[in-house]
N, C-alpha and C positions, 0 to 999 in steps of 0.2 A: 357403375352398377355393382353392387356387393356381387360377391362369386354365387348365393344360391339363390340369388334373383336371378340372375343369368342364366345359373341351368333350370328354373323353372321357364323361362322364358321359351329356351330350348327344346323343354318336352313339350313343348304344347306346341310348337311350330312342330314338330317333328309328329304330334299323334294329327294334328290336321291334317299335313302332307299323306300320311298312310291311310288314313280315316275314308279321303278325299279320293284316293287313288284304287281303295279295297272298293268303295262303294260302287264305283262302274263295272267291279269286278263281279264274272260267272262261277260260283261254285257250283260242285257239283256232287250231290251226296253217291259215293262210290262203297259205303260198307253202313250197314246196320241202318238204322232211323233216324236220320237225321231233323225228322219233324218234330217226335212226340217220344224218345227214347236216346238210347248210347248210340253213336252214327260218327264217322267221319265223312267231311266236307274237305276237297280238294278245291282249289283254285283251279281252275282251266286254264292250261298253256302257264304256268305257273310253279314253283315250289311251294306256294302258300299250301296251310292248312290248317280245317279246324276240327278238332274233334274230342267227343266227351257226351254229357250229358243236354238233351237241347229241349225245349218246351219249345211251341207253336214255332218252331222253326229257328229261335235262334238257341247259343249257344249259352247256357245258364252255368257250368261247370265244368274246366276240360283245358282244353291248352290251344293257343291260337302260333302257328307258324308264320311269320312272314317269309314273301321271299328273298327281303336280304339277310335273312338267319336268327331277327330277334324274335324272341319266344316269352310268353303269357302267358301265363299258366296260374288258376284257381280260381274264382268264383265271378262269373259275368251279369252283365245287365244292360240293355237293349247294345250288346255287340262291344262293351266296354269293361275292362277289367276293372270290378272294384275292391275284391280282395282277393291279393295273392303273390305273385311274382313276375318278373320283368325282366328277361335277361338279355339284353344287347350283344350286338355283333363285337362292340369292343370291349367283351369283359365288362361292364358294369351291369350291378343285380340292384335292383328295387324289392323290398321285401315291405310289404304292410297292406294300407287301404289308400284306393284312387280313387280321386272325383273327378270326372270328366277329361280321363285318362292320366291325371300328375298324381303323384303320392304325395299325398296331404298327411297321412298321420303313421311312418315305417324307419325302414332304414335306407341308406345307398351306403354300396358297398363300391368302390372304385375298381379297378384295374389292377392298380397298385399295391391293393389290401386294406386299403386305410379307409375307413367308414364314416359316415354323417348318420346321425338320425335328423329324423325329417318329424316335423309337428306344426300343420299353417292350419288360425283362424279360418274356421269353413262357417257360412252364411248358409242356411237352408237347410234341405238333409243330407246325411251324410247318410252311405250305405253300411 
């Protein structure tokens, strides 16, 4: 398997697993509006958090906390980053646009320093 089938491979097991796991999850809006304005959203019993700008309840612009430390940040759509940034627990950054959570059209930036741009044939629409 080529090395960036692999890591695409990777993100997409890795955003279901979290996707899967957030989704049983209770937040809980603790400052501002989190329905129809600026609001932070905590996880309960958690480090997670979301917060920024949110329409009917979800998060449309702002920054998403996990709680093993990766962070999301800029422009969301029904609870998915599609453009902005990705930054994992182990040092590597995603900078561009996601489709159903993989960066389809940006850059990665490694650990190491050493960067890939990233550009996949997308079917359908793209955000």
């Amino acid at each position: 398997m080529r090395p960036i089938m692999a890591l695409t491979l990777v993100q997409l097991i890795a955003a279901v697993v979290l996707l899967c796991g957030e989704a049983r999850a209770e937040y809980v809006c603790v400052e501002g509006d989190c329905v129809g304005g600026e609001g932070k959203l905590v996880l309960k019993d958690s480090a997670g958090s979301m917060e920024g700008r949110f329409w009917n309840g979800e998060l449309i612009k702002g920054k998403t906390v996990f709680p093993n430390g990766d962070v999301f940040e800029g422009w969301f759509k029904n609870n998915m980053l599609v453009n902005g940034t990705k930054r994992f627990q182990d040092g590597t950054v995603q900078e561009g646009k996601f489709l159903h959570n993989m960066l389809v059209d940006g850059k990665i930036t490694y650990p190491n320093g050493s960067t890939r741009a990233m550009k996949m044939k997308v079917f359908g629409d793209m955000p």
